[in-house]
C-alpha positions in Angstrom: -25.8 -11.7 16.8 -22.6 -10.0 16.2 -24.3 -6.6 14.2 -21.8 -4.0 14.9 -18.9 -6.3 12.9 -21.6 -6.6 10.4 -22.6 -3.0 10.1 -18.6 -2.6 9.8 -18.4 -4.9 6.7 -21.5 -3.8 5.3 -20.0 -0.1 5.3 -16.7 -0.9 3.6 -18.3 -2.9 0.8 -20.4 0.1 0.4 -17.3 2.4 0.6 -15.3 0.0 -2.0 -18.2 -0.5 -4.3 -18.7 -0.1 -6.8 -15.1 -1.8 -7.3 -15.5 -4.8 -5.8 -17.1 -7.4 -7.8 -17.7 -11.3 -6.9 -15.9 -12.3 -10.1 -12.3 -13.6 -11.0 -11.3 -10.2 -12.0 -7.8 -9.2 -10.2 -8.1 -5.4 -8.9 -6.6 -3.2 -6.2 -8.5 -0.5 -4.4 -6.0 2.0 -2.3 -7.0 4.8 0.2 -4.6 6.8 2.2 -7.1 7.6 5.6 -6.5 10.5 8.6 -9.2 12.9 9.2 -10.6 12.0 5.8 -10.6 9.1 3.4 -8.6 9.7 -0.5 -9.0 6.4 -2.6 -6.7 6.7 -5.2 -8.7 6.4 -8.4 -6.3 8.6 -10.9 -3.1 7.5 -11.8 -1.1 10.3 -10.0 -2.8 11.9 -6.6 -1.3 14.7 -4.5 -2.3 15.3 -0.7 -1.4 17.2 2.5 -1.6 15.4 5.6 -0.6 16.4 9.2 2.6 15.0 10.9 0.8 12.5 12.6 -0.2 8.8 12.1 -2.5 7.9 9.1 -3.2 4.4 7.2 -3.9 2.9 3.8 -6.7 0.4 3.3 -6.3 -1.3 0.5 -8.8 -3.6 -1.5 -6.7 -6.7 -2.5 -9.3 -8.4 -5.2 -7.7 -12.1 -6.4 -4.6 -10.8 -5.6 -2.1 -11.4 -3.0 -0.4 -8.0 -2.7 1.2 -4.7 -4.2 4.4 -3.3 -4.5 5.7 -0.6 -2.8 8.5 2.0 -3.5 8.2 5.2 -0.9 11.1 7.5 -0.6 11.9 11.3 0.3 13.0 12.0 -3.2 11.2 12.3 -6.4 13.3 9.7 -8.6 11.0 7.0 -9.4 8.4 9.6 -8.9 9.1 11.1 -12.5 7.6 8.1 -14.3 4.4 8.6 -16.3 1.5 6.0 -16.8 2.9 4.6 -19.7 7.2 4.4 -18.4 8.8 1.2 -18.4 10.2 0.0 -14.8 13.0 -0.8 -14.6 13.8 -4.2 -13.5 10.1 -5.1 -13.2 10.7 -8.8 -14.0 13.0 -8.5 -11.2 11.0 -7.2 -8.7 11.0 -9.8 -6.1 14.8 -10.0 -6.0 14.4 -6.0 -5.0 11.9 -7.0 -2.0 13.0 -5.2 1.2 13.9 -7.6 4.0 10.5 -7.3 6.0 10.7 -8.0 9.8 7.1 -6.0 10.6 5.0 -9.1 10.9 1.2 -8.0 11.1 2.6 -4.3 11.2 3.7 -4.1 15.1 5.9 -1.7 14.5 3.4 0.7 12.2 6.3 1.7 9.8 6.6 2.5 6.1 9.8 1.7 4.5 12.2 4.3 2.6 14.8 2.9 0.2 16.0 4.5 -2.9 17.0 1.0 -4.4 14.6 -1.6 -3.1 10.5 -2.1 -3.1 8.2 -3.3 -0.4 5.7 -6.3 -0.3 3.0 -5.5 1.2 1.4 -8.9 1.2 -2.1 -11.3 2.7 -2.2 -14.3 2.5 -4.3 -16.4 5.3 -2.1 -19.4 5.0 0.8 -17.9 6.1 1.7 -17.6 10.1 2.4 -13.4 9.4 1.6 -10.6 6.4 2.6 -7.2 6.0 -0.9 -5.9 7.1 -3.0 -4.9 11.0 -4.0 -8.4 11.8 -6.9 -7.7 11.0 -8.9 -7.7 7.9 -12.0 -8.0 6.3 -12.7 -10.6 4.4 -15.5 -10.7 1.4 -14.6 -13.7 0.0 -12.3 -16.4 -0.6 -9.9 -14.0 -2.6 -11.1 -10.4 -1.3 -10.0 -9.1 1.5 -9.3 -5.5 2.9 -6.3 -5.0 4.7 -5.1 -1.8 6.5 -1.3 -0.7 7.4 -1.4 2.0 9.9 1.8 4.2 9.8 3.3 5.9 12.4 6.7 6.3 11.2 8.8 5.9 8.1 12.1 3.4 9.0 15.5 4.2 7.0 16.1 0.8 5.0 19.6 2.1 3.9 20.5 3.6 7.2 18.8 1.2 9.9 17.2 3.9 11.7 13.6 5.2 12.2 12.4 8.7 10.9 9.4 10.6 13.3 7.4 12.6 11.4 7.7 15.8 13.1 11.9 15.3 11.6 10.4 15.0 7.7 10.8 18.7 6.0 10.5 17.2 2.5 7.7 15.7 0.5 6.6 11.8 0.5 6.7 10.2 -2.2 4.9 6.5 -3.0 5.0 4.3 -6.2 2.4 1.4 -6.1 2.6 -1.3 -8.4 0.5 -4.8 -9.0 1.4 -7.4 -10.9 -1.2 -8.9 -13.2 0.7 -11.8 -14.5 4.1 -13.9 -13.5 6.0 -16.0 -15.9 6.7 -20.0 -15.3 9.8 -18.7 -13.4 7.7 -16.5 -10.9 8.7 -13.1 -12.3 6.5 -10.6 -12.8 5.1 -10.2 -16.1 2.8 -7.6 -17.1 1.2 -4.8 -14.8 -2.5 -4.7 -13.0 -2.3 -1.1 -12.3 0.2 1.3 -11.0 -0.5 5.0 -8.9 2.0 7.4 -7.6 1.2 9.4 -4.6 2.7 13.1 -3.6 2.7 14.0 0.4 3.2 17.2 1.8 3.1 17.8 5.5 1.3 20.1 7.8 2.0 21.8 10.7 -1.6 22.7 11.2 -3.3 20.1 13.8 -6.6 21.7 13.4 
């Protein structure tokens, strides 16, 4: 009997509950994870982490991903709970060219024009997510993306984290509907994210 990977899945349903339901309902759970665990409940959330890697675990309930916009500066960062976004219908034409297939390369994306796709989907041969995941049913699955570094999109080059002197700053967005043509349509949820680095490695 395989009881430790049971004990493991038994412990992040435990963790994600009371959130995760066996229903049809489309949800997304996200927790940014280093020395502790912060799931992102309220719409905006601001932490300090140290310069070193950390990961997101996100609950991805009948839904097959969530975009990402991260960035060093505060511009889409300004929006409240309720501001339009600009060019949501066209957000998959702004999709970032992803080459990180199962996150190899533990990198988060920084691009002041485009969004990420952090995607899972067990039908394709890659996703944007660790290989792998926990899966609670057909269309519930918990995926992790372990960062280790933030890549330039605009500039081609990868950024340590001991060379980041300003803030971090992450807009997540799900869609809840698409149109006939594919675009996205109205909004599941949306949470912004503030992160401010430490020196401090105790």
């Amino acid at each position: 009997m395989k009881i430790l990977p049971r004990l493991g899945k038994i412990f992040l349903l435990a963790l994600l509950l009371p959130v995760v339901s066996f229903s049809q309902e489309k949800n997304v759970v996200i927790r940014i994870i280093q020395d502790q665990s912060i799931k992102l409940t309220d719409f905006q959330t601001n932490i300090t982490l140290k310069k070193k890697t950390f990961k997101f675990q996100i609950l991805l309930d009948h839904v097959d991903g969530v975009y990402v916009f991260a960035s060093v500066r505060d511009s889409i960062y300004r929006f409240d709970e309720k501001s339009p976004i600009r060019d949501f219908k066209y957000l998959k034409l702004l999709e970032l060219r992803e080459t990180d297939k199962f996150n190899i390369n533990r990198e988060l994306n920084l691009s002041e024009t485009g969004w990420s796709y952090w995607f899972y989907n067990d039908t394709t041969e890659w996703h944007s997510f660790n290989r792998k995941t926990v899966s609670f049913s057909t269309n519930q699955v918990v995926c992790t993306k372990q960062i280790r570094q933030l890549y330039n999109a605009a500039e081609g080059n990868d950024l340590k984290f001991k060379d980041i002197h300003t803030p971090l700053y992450l807009f997540f967005v799900a869609v809840k509907d698409y149109d006939k043509d594919g675009r996205p349509e109205t909004e599941l949820m949306r949470r912004k994210v503030k992160i401010e680095w430490t020196d401090n490695d105790d």
